[in-house]
C-alpha positions in Angstrom: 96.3 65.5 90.3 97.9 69.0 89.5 95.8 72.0 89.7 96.7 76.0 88.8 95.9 78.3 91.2 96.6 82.0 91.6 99.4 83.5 94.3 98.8 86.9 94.7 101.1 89.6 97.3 99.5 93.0 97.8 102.5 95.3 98.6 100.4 98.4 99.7 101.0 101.9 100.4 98.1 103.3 102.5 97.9 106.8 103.3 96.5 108.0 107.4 93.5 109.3 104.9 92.8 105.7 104.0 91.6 104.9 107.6 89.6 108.2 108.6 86.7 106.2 108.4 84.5 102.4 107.5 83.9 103.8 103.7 87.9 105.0 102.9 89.3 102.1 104.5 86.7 99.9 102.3 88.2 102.2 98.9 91.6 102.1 99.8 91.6 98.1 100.2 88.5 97.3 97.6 91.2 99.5 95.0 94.0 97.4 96.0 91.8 93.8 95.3 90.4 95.6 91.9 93.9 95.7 90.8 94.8 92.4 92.0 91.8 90.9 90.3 92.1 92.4 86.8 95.9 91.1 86.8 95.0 87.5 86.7 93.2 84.4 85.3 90.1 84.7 87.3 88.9 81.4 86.2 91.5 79.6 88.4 90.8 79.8 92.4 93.0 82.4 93.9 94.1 84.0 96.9 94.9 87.7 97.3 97.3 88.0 100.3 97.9 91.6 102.0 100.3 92.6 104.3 101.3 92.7 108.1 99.7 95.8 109.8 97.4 96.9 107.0 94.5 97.2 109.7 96.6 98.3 113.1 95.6 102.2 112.4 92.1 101.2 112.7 92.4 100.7 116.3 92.7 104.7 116.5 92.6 106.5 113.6 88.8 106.3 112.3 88.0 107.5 116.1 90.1 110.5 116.5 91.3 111.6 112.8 90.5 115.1 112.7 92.1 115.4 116.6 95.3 113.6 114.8 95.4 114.1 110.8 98.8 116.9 111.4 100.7 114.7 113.6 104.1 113.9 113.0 105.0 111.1 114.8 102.9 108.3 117.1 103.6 110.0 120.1 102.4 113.2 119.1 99.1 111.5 118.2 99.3 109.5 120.8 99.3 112.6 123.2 96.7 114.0 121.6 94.2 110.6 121.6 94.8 109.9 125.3 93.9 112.9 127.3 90.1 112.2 125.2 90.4 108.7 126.3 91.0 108.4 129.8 87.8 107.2 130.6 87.5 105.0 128.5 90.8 103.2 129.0 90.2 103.3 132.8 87.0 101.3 132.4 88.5 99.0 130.2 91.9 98.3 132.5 89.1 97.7 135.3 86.5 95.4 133.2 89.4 93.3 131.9 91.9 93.7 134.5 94.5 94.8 131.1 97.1 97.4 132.2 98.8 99.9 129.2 98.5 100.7 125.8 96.8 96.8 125.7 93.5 98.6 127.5 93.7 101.5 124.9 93.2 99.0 121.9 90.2 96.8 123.8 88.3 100.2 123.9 87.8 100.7 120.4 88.3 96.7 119.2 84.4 95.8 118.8 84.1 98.4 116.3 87.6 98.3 114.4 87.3 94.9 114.4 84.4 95.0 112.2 85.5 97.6 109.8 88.2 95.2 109.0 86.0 92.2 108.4 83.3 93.8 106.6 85.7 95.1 104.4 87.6 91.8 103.8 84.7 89.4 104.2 82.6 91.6 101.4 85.7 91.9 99.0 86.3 87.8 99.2 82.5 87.9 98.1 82.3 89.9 95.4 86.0 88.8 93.4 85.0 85.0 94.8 88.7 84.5 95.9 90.4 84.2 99.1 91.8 86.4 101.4 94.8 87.0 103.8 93.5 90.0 105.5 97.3 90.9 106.6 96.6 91.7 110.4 95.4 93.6 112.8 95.7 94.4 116.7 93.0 92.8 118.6 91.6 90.7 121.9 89.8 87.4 120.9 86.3 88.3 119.8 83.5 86.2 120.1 80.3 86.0 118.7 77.2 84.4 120.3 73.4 84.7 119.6 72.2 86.0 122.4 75.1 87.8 124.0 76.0 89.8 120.0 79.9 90.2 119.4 81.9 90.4 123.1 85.4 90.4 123.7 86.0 87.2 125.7 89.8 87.0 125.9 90.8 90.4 126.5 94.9 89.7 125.5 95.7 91.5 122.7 97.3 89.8 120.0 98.9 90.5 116.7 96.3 88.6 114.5 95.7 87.5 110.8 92.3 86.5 109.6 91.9 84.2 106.6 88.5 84.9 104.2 87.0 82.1 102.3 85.6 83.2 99.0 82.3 83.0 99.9 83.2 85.8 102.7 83.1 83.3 105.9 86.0 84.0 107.7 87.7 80.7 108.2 90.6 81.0 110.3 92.1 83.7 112.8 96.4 83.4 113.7 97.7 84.9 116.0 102.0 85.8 115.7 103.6 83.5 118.0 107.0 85.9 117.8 106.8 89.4 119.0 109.5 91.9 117.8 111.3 92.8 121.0 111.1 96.7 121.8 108.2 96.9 119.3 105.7 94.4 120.5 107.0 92.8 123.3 105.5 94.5 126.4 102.3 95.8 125.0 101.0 92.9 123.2 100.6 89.1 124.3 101.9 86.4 122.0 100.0 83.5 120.5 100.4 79.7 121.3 102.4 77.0 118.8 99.1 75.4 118.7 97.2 78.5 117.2 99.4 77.5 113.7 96.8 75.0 112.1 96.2 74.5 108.3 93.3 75.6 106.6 91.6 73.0 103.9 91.0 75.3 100.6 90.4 74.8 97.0 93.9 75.8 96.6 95.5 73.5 98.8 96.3 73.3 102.4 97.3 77.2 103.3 98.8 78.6 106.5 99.4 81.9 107.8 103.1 83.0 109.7 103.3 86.4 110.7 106.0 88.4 110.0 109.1 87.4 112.2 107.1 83.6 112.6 108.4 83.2 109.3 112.1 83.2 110.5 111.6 80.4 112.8 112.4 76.9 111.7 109.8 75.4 114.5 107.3 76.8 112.9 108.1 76.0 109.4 108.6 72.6 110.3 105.3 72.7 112.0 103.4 73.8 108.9 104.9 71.1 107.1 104.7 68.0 109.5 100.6 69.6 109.0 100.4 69.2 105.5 100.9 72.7 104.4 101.3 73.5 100.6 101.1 77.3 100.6 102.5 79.4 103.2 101.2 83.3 104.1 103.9 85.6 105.5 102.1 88.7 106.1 104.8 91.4 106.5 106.1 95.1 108.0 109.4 95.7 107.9 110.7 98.9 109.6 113.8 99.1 107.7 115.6 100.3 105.0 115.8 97.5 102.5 119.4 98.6 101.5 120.6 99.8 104.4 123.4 97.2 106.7 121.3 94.4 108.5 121.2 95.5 112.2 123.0 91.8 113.1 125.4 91.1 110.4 126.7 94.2 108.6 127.9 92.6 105.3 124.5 92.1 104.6 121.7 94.5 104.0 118.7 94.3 105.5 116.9 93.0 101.3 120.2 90.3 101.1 119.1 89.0 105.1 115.6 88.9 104.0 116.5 86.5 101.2 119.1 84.5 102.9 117.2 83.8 106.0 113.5 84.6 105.2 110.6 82.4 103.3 112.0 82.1 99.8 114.8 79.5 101.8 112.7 78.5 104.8 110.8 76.4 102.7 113.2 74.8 100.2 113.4 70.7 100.2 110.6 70.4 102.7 107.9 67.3 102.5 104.9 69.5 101.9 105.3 72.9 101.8 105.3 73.8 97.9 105.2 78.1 97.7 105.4 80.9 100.1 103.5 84.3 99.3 105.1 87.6 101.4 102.9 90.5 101.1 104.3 93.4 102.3 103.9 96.8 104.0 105.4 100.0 102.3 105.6 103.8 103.0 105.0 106.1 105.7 102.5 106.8 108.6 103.4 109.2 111.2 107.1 108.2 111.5 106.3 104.6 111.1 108.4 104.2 107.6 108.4 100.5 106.3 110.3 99.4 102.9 110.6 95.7 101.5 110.1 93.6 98.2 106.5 91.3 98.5 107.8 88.1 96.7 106.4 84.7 95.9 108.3 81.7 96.3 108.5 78.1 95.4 110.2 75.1 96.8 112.6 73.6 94.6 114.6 71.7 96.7 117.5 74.2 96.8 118.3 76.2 99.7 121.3 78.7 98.4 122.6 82.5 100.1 120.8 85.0 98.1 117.6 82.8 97.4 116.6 84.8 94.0 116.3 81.6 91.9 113.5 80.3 94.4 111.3 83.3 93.5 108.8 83.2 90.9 107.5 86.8 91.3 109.4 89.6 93.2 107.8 93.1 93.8 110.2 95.7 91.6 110.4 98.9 94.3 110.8 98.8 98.0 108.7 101.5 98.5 105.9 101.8 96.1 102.6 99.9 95.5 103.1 97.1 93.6 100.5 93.5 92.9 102.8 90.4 92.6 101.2 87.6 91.0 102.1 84.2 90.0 100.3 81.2 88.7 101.3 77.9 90.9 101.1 74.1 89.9 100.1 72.4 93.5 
């Protein structure tokens, strides 16, 4: 039996203001679901899908934003964050033996950790719809009644959580696929394993971080699983028109389409869509550009990939909602 659902890609474009504290971080991303909400049929189940990295300044920002608002770059805030922190860090590279910029983000996780899934969880809640909460930097957090929240795996990984529309958080995916000289070396890579479906009114959904979503392993993992709709959070940290860094007759938009979800999925056994939410604008000196898209197997895989979107984003840079209604 065919049902209509909703495929929604946030392409956001949050300022360093947007995560000075809990309350702006809940307006800038409660904003950004409003939007989302008002552009659809809110009778058919939905899910609102945001990008790669939307809650990575959490880790530091809400802690040290007046110390940090003028900075230019990362390292500048960077230097000035860390002389404040040593203490900190040095107790948490002793408690859980973690070495690095790894034992700077376990000091604050417990509390950015919850900013992001209060704000998430309660969003899910009040629209009723589900949520791919992009991701965030974090250890494995647990939560037991007598012990409260702890860290109990202190790796930290690149991690998306999934929100049910009743606000229970229902899955958490780690990226499997670092991005050498970015991630590899401070942060610790999920397994294979960690890449299970999740059971939804919508259909069977699945989350593949960012550069996951260029591997064929794990696309054909997802769809030996069952998966109908896969989430490709994203943050790309190029220019979408500039030459691709590995082939130069292409540019970095044209390699995206060739090689990225829109084709991934095409004549596979269960895989029906693909939603790729993306990261725009500038923090610090971390600039990111792309084109949040929806996509749809037809059985065709072809170079540019256009004809297997059914919504495209119309700016690289600016805020945009992508929506589209899907038959699964």
């Amino acid at each position: 039996m065919t049902k209509r659902v909703n495929l929604v890609a946030v392409q956001a474009k949050p300022e360093l203001k947007d995560y000075r504290n809990a309350d702006a971080f809940y307006r800038k991303i409660a904003s950004l679901t409003e939007k989302a909400v008002s552009a659809i049929d809110q009778s058919l189940p939905t899910i609102i899908a945001f990008p790669e990295a939307i809650g990575l300044f959490l880790s530091f920002v809400p802690f040290h934003y007046e110390r940090i608002k003028n900075s230019k770059t990362i390292k500048e805030a960077a230097s000035r964050i860390i002389p404040k922190s040593l203490w900190p860090i040095l107790r948490a590279a002793i408690k859980y033996r973690s070495l690095g910029v790894s034992a700077f983000f376990l000091t604050t996780a417990l509390e950015s950790e919850r900013i992001y899934t209060d704000t998430f969880s309660a969003l899910a809640r009040e629209h009723s719809v589900y949520i791919s909460a992009g991701s965030i930097f974090l250890p494995q957090i647990e939560e037991e009644g007598s012990r409260g929240r702890f860290i109990s795996n202190p790796k930290v990984n690149n991690v998306s959580y999934l929100f049910s529309p009743t606000g229970r958080r229902l899955m958490r995916t780690p990226k499997i696929n670092l991005v050498p000289g970015q991630e590899t070396g401070i942060f610790h890579p999920g397994s294979t394993i960690e890449i299970m479906p999740v059971e939804t009114a919508l259909g069977r959904i699945a989350t593949l971080i960012c550069y996951d979503g260029f591997f064929e392993t794990l696309i054909e993992r997802c769809d030996a699983l069952g998966v109908e709709i896969v989430v490709k959070p994203s943050y790309n940290t190029h220019r979408w028109d500039e030459p691709w860094a590995f082939d130069k007759s292409l540019t970095e938009g044209e390699a995206w389409m060739r090689f990225g979800l829109s084709n991934m999925i095409q004549s596979r056994e269960h895989i029906k869509y693909g939603i790729n939410p993306m990261m725009v604008g500038r923090i610090f000196d971390l600039e990111a550009e792309g084109l949040s898209n929806i996509s749809i197997n037809r059985n065709k895989r072809r170079d540019g990939a256009e004809t297997n979107l059914t919504a495209i984003a119309s700016s690289p840079n600016a805020e945009e909602i992508v929506t589209a209604i899907a038959d699964i």
